[in-house]
N, C-alpha and C positions, 0 to 999 in steps of 0.2 A: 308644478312646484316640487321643489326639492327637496326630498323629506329627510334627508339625513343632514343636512347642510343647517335646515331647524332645527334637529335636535343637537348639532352640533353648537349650534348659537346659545339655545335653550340650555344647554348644560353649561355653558360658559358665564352664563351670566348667572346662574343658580352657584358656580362653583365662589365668581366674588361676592356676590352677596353673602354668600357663609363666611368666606375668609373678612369681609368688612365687620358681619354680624361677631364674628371669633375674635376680631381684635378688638371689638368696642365692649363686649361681654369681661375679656382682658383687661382691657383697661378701667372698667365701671369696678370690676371686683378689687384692684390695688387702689385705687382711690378709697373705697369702703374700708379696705383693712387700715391703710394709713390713718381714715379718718377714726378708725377704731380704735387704733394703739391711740393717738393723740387726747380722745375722749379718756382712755383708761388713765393715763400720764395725767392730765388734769383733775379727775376725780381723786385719785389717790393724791396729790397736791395738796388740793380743798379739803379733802380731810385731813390732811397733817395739820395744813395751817389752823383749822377748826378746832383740833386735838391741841395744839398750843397754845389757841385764843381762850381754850375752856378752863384749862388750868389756870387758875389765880396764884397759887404757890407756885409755879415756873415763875412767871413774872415775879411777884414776890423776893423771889430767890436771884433773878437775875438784877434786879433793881440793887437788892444787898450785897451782888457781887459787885457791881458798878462803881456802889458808892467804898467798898472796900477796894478797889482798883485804884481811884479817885485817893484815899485816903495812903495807899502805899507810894503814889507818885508825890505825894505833897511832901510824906518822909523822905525818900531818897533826896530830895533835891534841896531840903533843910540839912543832910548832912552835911557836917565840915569836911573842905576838901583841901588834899596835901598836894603840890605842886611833882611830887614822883611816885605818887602811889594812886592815885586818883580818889575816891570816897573811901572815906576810914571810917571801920567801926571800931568797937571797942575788939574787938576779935584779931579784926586784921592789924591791932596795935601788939596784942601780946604774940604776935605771930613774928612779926617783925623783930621783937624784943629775941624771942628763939633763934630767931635767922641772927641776929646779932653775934648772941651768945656760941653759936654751932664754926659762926665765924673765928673768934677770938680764937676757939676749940682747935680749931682748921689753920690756922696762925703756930698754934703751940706746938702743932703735932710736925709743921714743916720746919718751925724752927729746931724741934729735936731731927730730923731726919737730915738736916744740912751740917747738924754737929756729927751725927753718925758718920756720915760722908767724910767729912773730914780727917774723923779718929782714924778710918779705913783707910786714908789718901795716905798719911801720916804712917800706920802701919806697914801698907805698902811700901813708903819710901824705905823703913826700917829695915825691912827685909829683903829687898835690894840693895842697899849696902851693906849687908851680911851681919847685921844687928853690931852697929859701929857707932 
């Protein structure tokens, strides 16, 4: 019998057994952690939602936001609506009314500056024909 030829065999099968044993040790430990972060994520979950469910004022409080949500959409949609401005309050009427008036203002001030223009045009010609 050949005795190195056995220990040659002997160590070869000793060597994958470790490397089978190494990867399944590998891999048993990443499934544990996985399965541990996921347990930690769900714990913490359950007690948030538990931590919501105990509070009766959270509820309370989101119920009165609801119906106050509920109660703003009912007003918007009761305001009166103008066909170039979309929903009008009282706000965006006096607002309008300024934009009117800043108008007019804006009107005054071009029509003095088209008379300025003019006196200047007028002057000019003057003074080109050697004040004649």
């Amino acid at each position: 019998m050949n005795y190195a030829a056995g220990q040659f065999y002997l160590n070869l099968v000793i060597t994958l057994v470790n490397l089978i044993f190494g990867v399944y040790v590998i891999w048993t430990n990443r499934e544990k952690n996985r399965n541990a972060r996921f347990h930690a994520v769900e714990t913490r979950m359950s007690k948030a939602e538990t931590a919501v469910d105990v509070i009766p004022e959270v509820k309370a409080d989101l119920k009165k936001l609801d119906v106050r949500v509920i109660e703003a959409e009912r007003a918007v949609a009761a305001m009166p609506v103008c066909a170039n401005h979309h929903r009008m309050e009282s706000n965006d009427k006096q607002l309008f009314v300024r934009l009117d008036d800043l108008h007019g203002d804006v009107r005054e001030m071009v029509g003095g500056v088209k008379g300025l223009t003019n006196q200047l045009r007028l002057i000019n010609e003057h003074l080109l024909k050697g004040g004649k």
